[in-house]
C-alpha positions in Angstrom: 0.0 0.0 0.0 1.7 3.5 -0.8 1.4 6.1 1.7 -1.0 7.8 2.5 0.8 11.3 1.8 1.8 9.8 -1.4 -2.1 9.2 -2.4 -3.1 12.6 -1.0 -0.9 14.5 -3.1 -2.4 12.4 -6.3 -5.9 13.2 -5.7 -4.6 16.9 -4.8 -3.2 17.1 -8.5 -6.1 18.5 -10.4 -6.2 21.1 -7.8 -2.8 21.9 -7.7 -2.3 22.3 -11.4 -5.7 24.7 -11.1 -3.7 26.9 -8.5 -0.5 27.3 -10.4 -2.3 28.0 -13.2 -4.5 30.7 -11.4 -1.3 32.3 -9.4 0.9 32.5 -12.9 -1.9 34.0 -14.5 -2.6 36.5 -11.9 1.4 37.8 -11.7 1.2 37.7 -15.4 -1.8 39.8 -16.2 -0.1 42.4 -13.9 -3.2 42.3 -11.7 -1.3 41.3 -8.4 -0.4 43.9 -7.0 -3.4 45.8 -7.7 -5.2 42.8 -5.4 -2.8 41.9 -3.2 -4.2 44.1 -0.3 -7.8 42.1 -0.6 -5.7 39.2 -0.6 -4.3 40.2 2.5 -7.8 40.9 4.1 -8.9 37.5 2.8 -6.5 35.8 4.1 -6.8 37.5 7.6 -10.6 36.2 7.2 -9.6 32.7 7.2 -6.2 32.3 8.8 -7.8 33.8 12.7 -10.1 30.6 12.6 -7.0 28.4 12.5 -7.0 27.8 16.2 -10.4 27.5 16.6 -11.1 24.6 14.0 -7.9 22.7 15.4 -9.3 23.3 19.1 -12.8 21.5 17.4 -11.0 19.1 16.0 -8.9 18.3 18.9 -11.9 17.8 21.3 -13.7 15.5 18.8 -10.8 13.3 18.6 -10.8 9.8 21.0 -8.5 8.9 23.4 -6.7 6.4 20.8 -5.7 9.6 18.7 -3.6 10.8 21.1 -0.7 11.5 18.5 -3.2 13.6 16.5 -4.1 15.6 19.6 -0.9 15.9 20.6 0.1 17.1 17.2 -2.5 19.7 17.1 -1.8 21.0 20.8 1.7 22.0 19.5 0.5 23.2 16.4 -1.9 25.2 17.7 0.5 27.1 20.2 3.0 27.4 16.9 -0.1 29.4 14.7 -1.7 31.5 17.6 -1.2 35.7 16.6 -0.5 35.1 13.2 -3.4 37.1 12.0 -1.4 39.8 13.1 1.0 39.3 11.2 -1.2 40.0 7.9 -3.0 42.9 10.2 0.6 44.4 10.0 1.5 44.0 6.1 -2.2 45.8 5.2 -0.7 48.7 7.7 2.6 49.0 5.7 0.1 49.4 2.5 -2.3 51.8 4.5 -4.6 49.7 5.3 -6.4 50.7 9.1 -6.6 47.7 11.2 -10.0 48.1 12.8 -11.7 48.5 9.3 -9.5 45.0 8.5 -11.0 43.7 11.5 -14.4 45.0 11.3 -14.7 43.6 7.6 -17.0 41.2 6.3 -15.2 38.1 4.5 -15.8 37.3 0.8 -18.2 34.2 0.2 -15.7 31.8 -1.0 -13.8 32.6 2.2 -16.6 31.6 4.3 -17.1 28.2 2.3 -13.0 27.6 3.2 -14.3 27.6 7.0 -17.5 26.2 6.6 -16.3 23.0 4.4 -13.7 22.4 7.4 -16.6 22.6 10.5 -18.6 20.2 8.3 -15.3 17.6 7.7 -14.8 17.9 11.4 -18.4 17.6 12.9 -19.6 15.5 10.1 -16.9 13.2 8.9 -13.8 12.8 11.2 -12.1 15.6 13.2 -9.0 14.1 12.1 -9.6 15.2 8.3 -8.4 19.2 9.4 -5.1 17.7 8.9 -5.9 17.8 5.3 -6.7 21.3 5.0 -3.7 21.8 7.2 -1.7 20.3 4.8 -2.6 21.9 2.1 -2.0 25.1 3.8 1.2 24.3 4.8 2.5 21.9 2.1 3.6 24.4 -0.5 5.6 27.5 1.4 6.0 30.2 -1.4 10.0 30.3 -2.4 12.5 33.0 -2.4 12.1 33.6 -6.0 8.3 34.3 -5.5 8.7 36.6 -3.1 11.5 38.4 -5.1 9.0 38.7 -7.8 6.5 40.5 -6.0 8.8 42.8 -3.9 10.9 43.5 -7.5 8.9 43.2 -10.4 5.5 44.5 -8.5 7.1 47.0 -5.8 6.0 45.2 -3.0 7.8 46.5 0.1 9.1 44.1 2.2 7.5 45.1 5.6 4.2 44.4 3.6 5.5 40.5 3.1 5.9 39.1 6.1 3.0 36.9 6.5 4.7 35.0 3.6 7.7 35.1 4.4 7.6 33.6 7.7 5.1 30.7 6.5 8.0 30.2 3.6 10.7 29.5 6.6 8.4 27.6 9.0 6.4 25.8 6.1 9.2 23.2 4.9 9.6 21.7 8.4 5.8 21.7 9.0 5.3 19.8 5.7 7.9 16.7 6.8 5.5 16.7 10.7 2.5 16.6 8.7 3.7 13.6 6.0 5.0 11.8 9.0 1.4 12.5 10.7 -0.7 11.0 7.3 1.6 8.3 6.9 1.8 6.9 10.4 -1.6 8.1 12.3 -4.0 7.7 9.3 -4.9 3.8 8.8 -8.6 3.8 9.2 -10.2 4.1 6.0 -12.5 7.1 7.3 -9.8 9.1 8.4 -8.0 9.0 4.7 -11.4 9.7 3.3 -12.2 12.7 5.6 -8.4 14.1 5.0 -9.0 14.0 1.0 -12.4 15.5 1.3 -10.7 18.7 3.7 -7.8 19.0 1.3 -9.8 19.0 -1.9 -12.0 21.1 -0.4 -9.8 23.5 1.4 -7.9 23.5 -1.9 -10.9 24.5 -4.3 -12.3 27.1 -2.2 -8.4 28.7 -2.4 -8.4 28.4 -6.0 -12.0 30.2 -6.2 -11.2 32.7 -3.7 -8.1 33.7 -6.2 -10.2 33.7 -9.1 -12.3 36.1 -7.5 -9.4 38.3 -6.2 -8.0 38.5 -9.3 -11.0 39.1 -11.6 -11.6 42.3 -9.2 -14.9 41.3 -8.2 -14.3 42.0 -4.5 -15.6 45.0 -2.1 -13.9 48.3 -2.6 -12.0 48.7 0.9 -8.0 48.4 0.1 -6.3 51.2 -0.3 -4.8 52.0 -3.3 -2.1 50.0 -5.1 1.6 50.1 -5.3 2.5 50.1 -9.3 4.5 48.2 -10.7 8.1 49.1 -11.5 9.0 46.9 -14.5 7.5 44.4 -16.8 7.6 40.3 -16.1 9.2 37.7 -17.9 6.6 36.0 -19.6 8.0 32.7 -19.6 8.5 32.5 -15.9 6.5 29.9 -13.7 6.3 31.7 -10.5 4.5 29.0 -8.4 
């Protein structure tokens, strides 16, 4: 039998290949920047519920997960504040916090949340770790964020969010493999882990489809330009 990380990443394909597609386009139409504030605000929206579904998740789980509970207790402690984090990169782009925290999320953001309750309450708690996988599994590079802060002017104060998930990322990705490959043997688990990744996945690629189309509400400040033109043949993701 493979491993389990081994089949999640197969049925993760589609969706992978639909976010680098989605991302590339976006940094090649030149419509990044414009959107990367509401990207920021989007992603505060989801990422200050990431204790909260791992401390629902945690509490559903039985006394013979105690590795996943364990795992979640730690990683719970390691995510705490970092909404903050993105609070401070809209404020380096002039973006008031209270008005950041006082906004209502896009639908597609809600659906990211509500897809996880309903894995967890309705399927296995111990599928989060999918969507925590899939969060965590693919840290943006160095190259990425030289592209945005060089080709698309933005400062590096207003990329910090990013750039400490692309240091912290790489380790968390080897915990979490080890944690599908040794924890998740019951055939409900594994089915409940592919249905939070898929999901957690999709409603990422929608939510960039929307923030790059520009169909979003009109409360991000304005735009750094950009200060030179891309290569075209570059993959950035």
């Amino acid at each position: 039998m493979p491993m389990f990380s081994t089949e999640l990443e197969a049925r993760l394909k589609p969706h992978r290949e639909a976010y680098n597609a989605t991302v590339n386009g976006w940094l090649l139409d030149r419509t990044f920047g414009i959107t990367y504030p509401a990207l920021l605000l989007e992603t505060y929206h989801y990422v200050k519920h990431s204790c909260s579904l791992m401390d629902r998740a945690h509490d559903r789980l039985g006394p013979l997960d105690a590795t996943l509970r364990t795992y979640l207790r730690t990683h719970r402690t390691e995510e705490t504040g970092h909404e903050a984090w993105l609070l401070d990169d809209l404020a380096v782009l002039g973006y008031d916090r209270t008005e950041a925290t006082q906004s209502a999320p896009l639908a597609e953001t809600v659906a990211m949340i509500g897809s996880q309750l309903y894995v967890i309450d309705y399927c296995s708690p111990a599928g989060l770790i999918g969507y925590i996988y899939v969060m965590e599994s693919k840290p943006p590079s160095e190259f990425f964020l030289s592209v945005l802060h060089e080709e698309f002017g933005l400062p590096r104060e207003a990329l910090t969010f990013l750039t400490r998930h692309g240091d912290a990322d790489v380790r968390h990705r080897e915990e979490l493999c080890d944690i599908l490959d040794t924890c998740f043997t019951d055939p409900d688990a594994r089915r409940a882990a592919i249905t939070s990744a898929t999901l957690g996945l999709s409603c990422v690629v929608r939510l960039f489809q929307r923030l790059r189309s520009g169909d979003y509400l009109d409360s991000c400040p304005a735009p750094v330009p950009p200060i030179s033109t891309p290569r075209k043949e570059a993959l950035y993701v």
